[in-house]
C-alpha positions as CSV (number, residue, x, y, z in Angstrom):
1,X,-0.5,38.8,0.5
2,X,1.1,36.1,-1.8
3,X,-1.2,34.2,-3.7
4,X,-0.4,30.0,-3.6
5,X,0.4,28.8,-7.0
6,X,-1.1,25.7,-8.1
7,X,0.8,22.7,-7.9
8,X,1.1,20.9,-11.4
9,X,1.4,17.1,-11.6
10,X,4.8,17.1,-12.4
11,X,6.0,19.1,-8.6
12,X,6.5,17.6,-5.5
13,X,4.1,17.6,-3.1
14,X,5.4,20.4,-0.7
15,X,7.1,19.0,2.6
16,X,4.4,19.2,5.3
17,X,1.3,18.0,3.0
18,X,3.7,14.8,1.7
19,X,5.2,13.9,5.4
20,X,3.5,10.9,7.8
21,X,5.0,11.2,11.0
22,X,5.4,8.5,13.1
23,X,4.2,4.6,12.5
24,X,0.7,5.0,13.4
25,X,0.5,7.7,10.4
26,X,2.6,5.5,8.4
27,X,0.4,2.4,9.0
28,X,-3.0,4.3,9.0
29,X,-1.5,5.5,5.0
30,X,-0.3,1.8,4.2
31,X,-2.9,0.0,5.9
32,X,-5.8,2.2,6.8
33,X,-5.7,1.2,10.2
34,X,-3.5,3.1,13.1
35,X,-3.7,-0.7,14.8
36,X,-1.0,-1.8,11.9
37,X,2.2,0.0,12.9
38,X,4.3,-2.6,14.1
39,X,3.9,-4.1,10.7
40,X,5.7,-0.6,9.8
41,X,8.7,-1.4,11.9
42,X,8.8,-4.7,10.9
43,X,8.3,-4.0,7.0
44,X,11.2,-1.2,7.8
45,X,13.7,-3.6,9.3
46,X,13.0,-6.7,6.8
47,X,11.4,-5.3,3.7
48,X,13.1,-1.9,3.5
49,X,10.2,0.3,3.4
50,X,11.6,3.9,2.8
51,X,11.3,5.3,5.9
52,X,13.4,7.7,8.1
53,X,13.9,9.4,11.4
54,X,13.1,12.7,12.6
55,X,15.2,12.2,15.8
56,X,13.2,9.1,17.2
57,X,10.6,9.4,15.3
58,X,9.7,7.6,12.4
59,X,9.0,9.3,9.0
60,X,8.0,8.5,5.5
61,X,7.1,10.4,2.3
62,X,3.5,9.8,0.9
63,X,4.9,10.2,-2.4
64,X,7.7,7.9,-1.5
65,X,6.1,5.2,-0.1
66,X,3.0,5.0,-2.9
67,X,6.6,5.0,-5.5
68,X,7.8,1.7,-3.1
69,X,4.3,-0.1,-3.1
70,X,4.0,0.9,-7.2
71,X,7.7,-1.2,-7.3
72,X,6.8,-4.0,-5.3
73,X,3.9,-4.4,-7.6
74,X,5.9,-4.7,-10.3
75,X,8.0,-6.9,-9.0
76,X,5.2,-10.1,-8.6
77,X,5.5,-12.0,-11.2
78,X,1.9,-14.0,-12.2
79,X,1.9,-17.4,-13.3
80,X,2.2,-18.0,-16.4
81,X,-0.7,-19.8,-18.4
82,X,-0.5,-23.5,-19.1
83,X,-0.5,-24.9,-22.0
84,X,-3.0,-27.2,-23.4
């Protein structure tokens, strides 16, 4: 029997754990809420969320998508402070 090694911070999530399959995965992951998934089609078509398909259906990477929303976060830029 082959014991599982321990996955260290700096691996890759292994396929199965990191893949949401289809939108209402994606949007439950996103948005919490299965409800939200044709935001995920519509953030896919104008927003390029990174997702892909598995034939017709439509996949993402957890790891991917958290490195996407960690981007988009650093892309708003805050107001800057007046000056008095």
């Amino acid at each position: 029997m082959m014991e599982r090694h321990s996955a260290q911070s700096d691996t890759p999530p292994e396929l199965a754990e990191d893949l949401l399959r289809g939108a209402d995965e994606i949007a439950e992951f996103i948005f919490g809420d299965r409800e939200s998934r044709r935001k995920v089609y519509y953030l896919a078509e104008c927003c390029r969320l990174p997702v892909f398909r598995l034939g017709s259906m439509l996949c993402a990477r957890r790891s991917v998508l958290l490195n996407w929303i960690a981007g988009q976060e650093g892309r708003v830029s805050l107001p800057s402070a007046k000056k008095t």
